[in-house]
N, C-alpha and C positions, 0 to 999 in steps of 0.2 A: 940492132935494127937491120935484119935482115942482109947481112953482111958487111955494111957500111956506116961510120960515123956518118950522124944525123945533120951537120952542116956540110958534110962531104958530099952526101945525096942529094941534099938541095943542090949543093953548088951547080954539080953535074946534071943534074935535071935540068938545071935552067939553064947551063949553057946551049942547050938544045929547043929552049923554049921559046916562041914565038908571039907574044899577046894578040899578037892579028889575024893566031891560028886559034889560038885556046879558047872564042867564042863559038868558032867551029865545033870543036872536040867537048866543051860542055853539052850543047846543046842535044849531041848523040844523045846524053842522061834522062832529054824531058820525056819521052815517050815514058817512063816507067816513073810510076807509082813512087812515092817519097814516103817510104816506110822504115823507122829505124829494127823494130822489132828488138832488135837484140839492146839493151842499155849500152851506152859504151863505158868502156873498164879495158882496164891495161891487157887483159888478156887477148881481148879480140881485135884491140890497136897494134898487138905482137903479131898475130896473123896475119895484117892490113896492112903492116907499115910499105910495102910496095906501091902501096899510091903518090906516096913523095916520089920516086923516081919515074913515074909513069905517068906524063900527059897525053899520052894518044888511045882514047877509046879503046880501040880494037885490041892494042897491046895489055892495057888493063882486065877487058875480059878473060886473056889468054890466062894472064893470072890468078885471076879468080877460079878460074878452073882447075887449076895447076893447085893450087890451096886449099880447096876440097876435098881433092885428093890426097894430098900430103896430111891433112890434119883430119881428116872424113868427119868434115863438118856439115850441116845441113842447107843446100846448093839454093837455096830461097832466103836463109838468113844471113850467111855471108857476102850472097848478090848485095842486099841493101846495106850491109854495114860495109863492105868495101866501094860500093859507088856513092852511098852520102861520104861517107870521107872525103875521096877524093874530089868529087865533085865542089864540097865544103872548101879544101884546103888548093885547087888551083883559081879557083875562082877569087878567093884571097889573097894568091900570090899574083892574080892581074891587075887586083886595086892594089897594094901595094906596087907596082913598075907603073901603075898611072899616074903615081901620087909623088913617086921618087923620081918621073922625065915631068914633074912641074917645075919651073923657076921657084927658088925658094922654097923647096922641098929637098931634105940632103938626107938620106939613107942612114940607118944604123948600121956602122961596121961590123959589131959582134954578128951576129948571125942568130945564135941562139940566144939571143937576149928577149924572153918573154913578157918584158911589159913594155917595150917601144917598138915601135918602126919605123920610123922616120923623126926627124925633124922639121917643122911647119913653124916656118920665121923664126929658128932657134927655141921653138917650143916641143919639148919630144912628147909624141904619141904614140901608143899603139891604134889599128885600127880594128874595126870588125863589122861586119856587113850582117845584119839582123833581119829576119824576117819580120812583118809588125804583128807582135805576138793580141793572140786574141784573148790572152788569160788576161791582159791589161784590166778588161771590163770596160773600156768607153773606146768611143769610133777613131777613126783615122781625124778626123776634123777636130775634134779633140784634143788627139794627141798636137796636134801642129798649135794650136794654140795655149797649149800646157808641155812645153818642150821640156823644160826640168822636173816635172812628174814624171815623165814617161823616159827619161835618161834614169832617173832615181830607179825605177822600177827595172831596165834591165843591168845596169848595176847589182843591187838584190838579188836578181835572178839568174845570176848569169849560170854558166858550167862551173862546175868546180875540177874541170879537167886543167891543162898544164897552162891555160893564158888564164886562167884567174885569179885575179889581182882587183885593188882599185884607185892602180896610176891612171894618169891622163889617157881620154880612149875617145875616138872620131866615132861615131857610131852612124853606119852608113846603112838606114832602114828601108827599106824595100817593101813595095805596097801595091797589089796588082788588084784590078776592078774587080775579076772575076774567082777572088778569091785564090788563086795559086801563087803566094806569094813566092815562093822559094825558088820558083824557075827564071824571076828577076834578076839572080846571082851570075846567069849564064849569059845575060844581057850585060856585054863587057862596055861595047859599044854606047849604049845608056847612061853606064855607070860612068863610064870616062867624061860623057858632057855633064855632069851632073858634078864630078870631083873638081874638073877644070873650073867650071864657073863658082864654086863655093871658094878654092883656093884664089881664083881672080879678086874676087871682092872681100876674101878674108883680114878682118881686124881681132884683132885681141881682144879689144870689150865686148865682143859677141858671147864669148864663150864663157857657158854655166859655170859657179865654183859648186863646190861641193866639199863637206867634212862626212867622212864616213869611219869605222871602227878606229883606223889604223892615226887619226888625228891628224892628216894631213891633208894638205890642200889638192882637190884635186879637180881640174877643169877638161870642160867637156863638150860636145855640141853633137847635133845628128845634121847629119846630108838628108834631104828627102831625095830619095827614087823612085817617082809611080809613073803604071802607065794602064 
């Protein structure tokens, strides 16, 4: 991974990480177009993997440039597969540090362990911040009053990239009026009042069960974030 074990780079990234800056440095991303263009596949995540070590906008471009170069790949498709990455992957690493300085929220030590994050009152999660997908078929209104349809269904759907599994998962769904849901990701500040007040009031009978392929019990809930 681009010279560094992949818990090393994090580590070092986020020693240098700031969550008070990173709604900053997201939101450079909204001006441009949320285009994946390219699928992702392990070959263009080996080009890309430099977005783990790089939260600062301007340093990120620098690379993107630099990668172009080096791989004379085409300077439009690698823009968008290197800025949804990372744009993707810090914006999930500031709801996770929102969710790990709760009371009663205690971190997973492993680092690369891809189906949890955290512990929520000694129950482990991973988490994951969703757009509200519009393949669903039925409205946002809908969804909030058929919560376990619409967990079921991004379950079903999910990536089959490296966090797909189907242990316990916080599902933190994002819903903007005007139809741009995806630049709610960079609304750190939103998502923190929204984690805060769900972990304040959080009970265990709240949350969905579910049996799926693997015959295990597995429980679940979604955060709403609109604005």
């Amino acid at each position: 991974m681009d010279g560094c074990d992949f818990a090393i780079c994090i580590s070092v990234s986020m020693s240098n990480f700031k969550i008070e800056n990173i709604e900053v440095e997201l939101k450079k991303r909204l001006p441009y177009d949320y285009n994946w263009g390219q699928k992702q596949n392990d070959l263009w995540d080996g080009y890309t993997n430099f977005i783990y070590k790089t939260w600062n906008w301007e340093e990120l471009v620098l690379k993107m440039k630099q990668a172009i170069l080096d791989h004379k790949l085409d300077k439009r498709e690698l823009f968008n597969y290197a800025a949804n990455r990372w744009f993707n992957f810090w914006s999930s690493q500031a709801v996770e540090q929102i969710f790990t300085a709760i009371e009663g929220v205690e971190p997973v030590v492993e680092t690369t362990d891809s189906e949890k994050d955290f512990y929520l009152f000694g129950i482990p999660f991973d988490h994951k911040t969703s757009i509200f997908p519009k393949q669903f078929q039925n409205t946002y209104e809908y969804a909030h009053s058929h919560k376990p349809e619409l967990i079921e269904w991004l379950y079903k759907n999910q990536s089959t990239q490296k966090r797909h599994h189907f242990k316990n998962r916080l599902f933190i769904v994002v819903y903007a009026k005007n139809g741009e849901h995806w630049k709610l990701k960079a609304e750190i500040s939103l998502l923190k009042e929204a984690i805060q007040k769900y972990v304040a009031s959080f009970r265990k009978e709240q949350l969905h069960s579910f049996t799926f392929a693997d015959e295990q019990t597995t429980l679940s809930d979604i955060i709403w974030v609109s604005k």
